[in-house]
C-alpha positions as CSV (number, residue, x, y, z in Angstrom):
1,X,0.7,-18.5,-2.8
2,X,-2.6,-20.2,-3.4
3,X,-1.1,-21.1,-7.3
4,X,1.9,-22.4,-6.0
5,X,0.2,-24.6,-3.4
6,X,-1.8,-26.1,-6.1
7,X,1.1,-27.3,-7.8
8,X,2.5,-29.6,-4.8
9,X,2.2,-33.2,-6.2
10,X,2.1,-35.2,-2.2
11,X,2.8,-38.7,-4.5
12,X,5.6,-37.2,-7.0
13,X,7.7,-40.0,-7.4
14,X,11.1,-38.2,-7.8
15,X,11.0,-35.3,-5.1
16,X,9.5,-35.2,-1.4
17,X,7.0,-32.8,-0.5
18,X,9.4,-31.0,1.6
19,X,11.8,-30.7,-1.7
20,X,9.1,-29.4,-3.8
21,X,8.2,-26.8,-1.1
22,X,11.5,-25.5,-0.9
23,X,11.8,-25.1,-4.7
24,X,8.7,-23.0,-4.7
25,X,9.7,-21.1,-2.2
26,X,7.0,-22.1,0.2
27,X,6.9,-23.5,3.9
28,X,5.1,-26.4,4.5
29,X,2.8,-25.1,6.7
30,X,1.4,-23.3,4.2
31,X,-0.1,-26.6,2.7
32,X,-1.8,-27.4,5.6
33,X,-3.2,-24.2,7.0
34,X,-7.0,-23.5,6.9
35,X,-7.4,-19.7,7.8
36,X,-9.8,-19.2,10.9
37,X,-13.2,-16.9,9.9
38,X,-14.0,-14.0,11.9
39,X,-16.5,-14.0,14.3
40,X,-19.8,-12.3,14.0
41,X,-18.9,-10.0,16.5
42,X,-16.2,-9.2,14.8
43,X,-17.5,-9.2,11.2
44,X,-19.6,-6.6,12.9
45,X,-17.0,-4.1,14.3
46,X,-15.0,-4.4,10.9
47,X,-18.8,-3.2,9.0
48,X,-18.7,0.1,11.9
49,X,-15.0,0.8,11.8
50,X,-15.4,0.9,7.9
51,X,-18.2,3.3,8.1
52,X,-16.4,5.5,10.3
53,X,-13.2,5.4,8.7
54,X,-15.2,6.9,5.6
55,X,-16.9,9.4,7.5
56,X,-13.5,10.0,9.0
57,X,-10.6,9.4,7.5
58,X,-8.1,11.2,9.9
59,X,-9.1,8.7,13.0
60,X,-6.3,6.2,14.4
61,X,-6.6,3.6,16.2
62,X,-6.8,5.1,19.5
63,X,-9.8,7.3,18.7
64,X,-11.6,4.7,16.5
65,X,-11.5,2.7,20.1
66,X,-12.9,5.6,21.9
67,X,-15.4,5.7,19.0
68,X,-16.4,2.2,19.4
69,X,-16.9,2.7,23.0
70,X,-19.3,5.4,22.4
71,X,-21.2,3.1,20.4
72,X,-21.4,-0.1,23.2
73,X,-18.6,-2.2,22.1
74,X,-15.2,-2.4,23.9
75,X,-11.9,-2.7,22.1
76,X,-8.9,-2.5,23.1
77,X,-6.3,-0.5,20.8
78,X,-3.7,-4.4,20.0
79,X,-7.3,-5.4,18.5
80,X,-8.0,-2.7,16.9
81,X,-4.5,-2.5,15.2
82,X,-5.0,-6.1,14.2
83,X,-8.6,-5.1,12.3
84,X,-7.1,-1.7,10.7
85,X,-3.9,-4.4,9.1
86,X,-6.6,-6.6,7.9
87,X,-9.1,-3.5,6.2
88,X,-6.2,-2.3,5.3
89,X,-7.2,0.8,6.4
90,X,-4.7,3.8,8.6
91,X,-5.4,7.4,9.5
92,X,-4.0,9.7,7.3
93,X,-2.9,12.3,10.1
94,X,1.0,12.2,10.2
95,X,3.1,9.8,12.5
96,X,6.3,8.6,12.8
97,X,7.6,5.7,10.6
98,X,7.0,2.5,11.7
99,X,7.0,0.2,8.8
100,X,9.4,-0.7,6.6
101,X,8.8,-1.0,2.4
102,X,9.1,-4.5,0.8
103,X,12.8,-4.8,-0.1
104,X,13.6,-3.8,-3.5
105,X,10.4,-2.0,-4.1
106,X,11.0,1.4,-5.4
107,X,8.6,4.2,-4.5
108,X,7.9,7.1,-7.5
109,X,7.1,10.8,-6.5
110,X,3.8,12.5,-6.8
111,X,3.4,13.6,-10.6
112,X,-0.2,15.5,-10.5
113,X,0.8,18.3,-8.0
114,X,-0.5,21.4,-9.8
115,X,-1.7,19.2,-12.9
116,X,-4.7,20.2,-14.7
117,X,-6.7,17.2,-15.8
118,X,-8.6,18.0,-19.1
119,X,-8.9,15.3,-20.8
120,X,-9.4,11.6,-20.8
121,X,-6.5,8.7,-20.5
122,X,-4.6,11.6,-18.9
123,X,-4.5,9.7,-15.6
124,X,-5.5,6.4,-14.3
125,X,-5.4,5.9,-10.3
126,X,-5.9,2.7,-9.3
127,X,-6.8,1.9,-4.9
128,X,-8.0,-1.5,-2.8
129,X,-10.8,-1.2,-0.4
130,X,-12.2,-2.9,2.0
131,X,-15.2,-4.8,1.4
132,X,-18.0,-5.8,4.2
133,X,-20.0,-9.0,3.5
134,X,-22.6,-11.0,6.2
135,X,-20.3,-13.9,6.2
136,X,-16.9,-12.2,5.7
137,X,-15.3,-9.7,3.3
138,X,-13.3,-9.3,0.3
139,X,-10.9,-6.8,-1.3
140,X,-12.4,-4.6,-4.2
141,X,-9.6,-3.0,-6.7
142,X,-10.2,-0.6,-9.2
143,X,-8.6,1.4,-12.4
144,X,-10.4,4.9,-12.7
145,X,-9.9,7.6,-14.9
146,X,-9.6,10.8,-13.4
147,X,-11.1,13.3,-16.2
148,X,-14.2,10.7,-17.0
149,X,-14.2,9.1,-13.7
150,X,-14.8,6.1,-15.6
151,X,-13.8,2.9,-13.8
152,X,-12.3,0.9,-16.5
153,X,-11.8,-2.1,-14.8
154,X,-12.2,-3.9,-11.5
155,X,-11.7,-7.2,-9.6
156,X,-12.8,-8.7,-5.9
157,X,-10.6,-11.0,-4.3
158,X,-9.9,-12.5,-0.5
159,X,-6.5,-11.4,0.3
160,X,-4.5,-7.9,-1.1
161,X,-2.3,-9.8,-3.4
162,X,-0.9,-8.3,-6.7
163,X,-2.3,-10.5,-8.6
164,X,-5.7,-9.4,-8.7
165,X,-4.5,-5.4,-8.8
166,X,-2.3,-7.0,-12.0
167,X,-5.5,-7.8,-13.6
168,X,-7.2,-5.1,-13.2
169,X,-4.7,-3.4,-14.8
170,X,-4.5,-5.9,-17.8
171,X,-8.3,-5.1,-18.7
172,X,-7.8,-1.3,-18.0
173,X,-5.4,-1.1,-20.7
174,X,-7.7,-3.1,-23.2
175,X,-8.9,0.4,-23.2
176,X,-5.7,2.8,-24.0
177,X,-2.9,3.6,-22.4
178,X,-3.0,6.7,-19.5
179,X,0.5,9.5,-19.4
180,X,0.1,9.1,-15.8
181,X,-0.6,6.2,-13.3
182,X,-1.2,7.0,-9.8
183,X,-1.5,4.8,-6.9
184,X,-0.8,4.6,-2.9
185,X,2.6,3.1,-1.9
186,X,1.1,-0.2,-1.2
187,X,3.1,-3.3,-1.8
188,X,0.8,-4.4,-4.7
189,X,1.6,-1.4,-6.4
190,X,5.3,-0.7,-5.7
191,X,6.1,-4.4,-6.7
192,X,8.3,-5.2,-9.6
193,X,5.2,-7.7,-11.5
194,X,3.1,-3.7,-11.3
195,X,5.8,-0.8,-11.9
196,X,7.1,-3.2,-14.8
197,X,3.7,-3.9,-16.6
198,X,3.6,0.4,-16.3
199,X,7.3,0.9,-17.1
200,X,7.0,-2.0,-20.2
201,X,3.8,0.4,-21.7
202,X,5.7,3.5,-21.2
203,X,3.5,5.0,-18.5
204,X,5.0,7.9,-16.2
205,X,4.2,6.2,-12.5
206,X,2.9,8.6,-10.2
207,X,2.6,7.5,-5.8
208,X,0.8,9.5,-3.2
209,X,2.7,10.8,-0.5
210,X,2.6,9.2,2.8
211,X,-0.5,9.7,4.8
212,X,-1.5,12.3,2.1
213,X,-5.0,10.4,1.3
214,X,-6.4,13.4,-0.6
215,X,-3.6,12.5,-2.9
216,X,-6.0,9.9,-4.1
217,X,-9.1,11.7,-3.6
218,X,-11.2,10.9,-7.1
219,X,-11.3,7.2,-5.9
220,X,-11.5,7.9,-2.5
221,X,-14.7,9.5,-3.6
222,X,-15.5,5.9,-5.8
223,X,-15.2,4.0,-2.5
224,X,-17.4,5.9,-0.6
225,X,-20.0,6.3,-3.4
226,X,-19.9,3.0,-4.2
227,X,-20.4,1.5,-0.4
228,X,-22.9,4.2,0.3
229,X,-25.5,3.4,-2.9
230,X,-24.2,-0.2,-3.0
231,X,-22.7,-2.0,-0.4
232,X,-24.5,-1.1,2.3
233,X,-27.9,-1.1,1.2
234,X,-27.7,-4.4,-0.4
235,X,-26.0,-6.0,2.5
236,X,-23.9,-8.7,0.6
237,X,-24.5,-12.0,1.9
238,X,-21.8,-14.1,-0.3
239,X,-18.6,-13.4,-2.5
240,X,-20.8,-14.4,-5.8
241,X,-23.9,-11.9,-4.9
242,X,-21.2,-9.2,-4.2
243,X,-19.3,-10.1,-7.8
244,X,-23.2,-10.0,-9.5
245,X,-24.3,-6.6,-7.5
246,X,-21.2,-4.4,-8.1
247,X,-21.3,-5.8,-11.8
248,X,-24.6,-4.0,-12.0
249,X,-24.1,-1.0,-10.2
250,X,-20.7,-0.5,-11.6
251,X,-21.6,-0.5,-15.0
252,X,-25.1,1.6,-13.9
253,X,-22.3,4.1,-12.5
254,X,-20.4,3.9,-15.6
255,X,-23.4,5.2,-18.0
256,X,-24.9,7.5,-15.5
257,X,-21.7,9.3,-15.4
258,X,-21.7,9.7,-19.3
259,X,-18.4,7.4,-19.4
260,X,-16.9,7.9,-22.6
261,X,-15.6,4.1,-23.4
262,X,-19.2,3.0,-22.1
263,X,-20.9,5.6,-24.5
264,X,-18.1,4.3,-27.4
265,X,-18.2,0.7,-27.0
């Protein structure tokens, strides 16, 4: 959206602002909106629901309000819904269905039921996570391989779009090409620009079940390594210090896991 706002020409000659809108398939509103920053207070709860959630990842909304209410801080369950959409975060215990997939986004089955991994570029998984900073937060993707747990390829960015997921994906497969790619049923990865980059490479395209996180759970297991030896301790104060820090420690977590393409390259 951001891409396509950039292209609005306000003095084009030959076609209103209005009319170029509607061509890119934009509302005009869009060109004028300025997002509203959290609060402090809330930058705060979003830091403690995130450490929670990865302590325990079966909690919903209700009991991460009773939670938060054993810690001082009131909440009531329509604002902690709102924080959950925006950490894109949700229990994992079972509940009935209440959202709706993109239209025409196809969902795959789980392939690696009963799989044995044994080697490398076997299976990629690929996740988003929530990242805290003192000023904000960002979204952290990441392409892993399951037999090294080698992350291949990563990117930060300020809203769960596809395209950052679709470029982590391009660099991943600068280094081969996986049998298997598994992913959550997320919108960035059940869109046609992500299934077809798979599909085009000839890569089988495997999708947790719902609320099945263990699904997942090698970069489940990233995430909370990497917020408990990273992100926490160095307590992020911008985007740019975030980009710099999980550069170093990714790559530090890369060779200290004996990563084969870090050891090759």
């Amino acid at each position: 959206m951001a891409e396509r706002c950039a292209w609005i020409e306000p003095g084009h000659r030959g076609l209103s602002v209005r009319r170029q809108c509607e061509l890119l398939g934009l509302h005009r509103a869009n060109l004028y909106y300025e997002p509203v920053p959290e609060s402090v207070e809330t930058l705060q709860l979003m830091r403690l629901i995130d450490e929670e959630y990865l302590r325990h990842p079966f909690l919903g909304s209700r009991r991460l309000v009773l939670w938060l209410a054993s810690q001082g801080h009131v909440v009531n369950r329509k604002k902690m819904q709102r924080l959950l959409r925006n950490m894109g975060l949700q229990g994992i215990a079972p509940r009935p269905r209440t959202t709706v997939r993109a239209a025409g986004h196809k969902v795959y089955p789980y392939l690696l039921r009963g799989v044995e991994i044994t080697r490398p570029n076997q299976v990629w998984a690929c996740d988003i996570t929530y990242v805290p900073l003192q000023q904000g937060y960002l979204y952290l993707t990441a392409v892993m391989d399951w037999f090294s747990r080698c992350v291949l390829s990563w990117r930060l960015s300020n809203s769960m779009d596809v395209e950052f997921c679709l470029a982590a994906l391009e660099e991943a497969l600068r280094y081969g090409r996986p049998e298997i790619f598994n992913t959550d049923q997320g919108s960035q990865f059940t869109s046609q620009e992500f299934t077809g980059r798979l599909a085009a490479e000839s890569i089988a395209i495997s999708m947790d079940g719902k609320g099945r996180a263990i699904d997942n759970v090698m970069i489940e297991r990233l995430w909370r390594t990497v917020k408990y030896e990273d992100i926490y301790l160095k307590d992020y104060a911008t985007g740019a210090d975030c980009h710099q820090g999980l550069q170093a420690y990714l790559t530090y977590y890369n060779v200290a896991s004996y990563c084969p393409f870090v050891l090759c390259a």
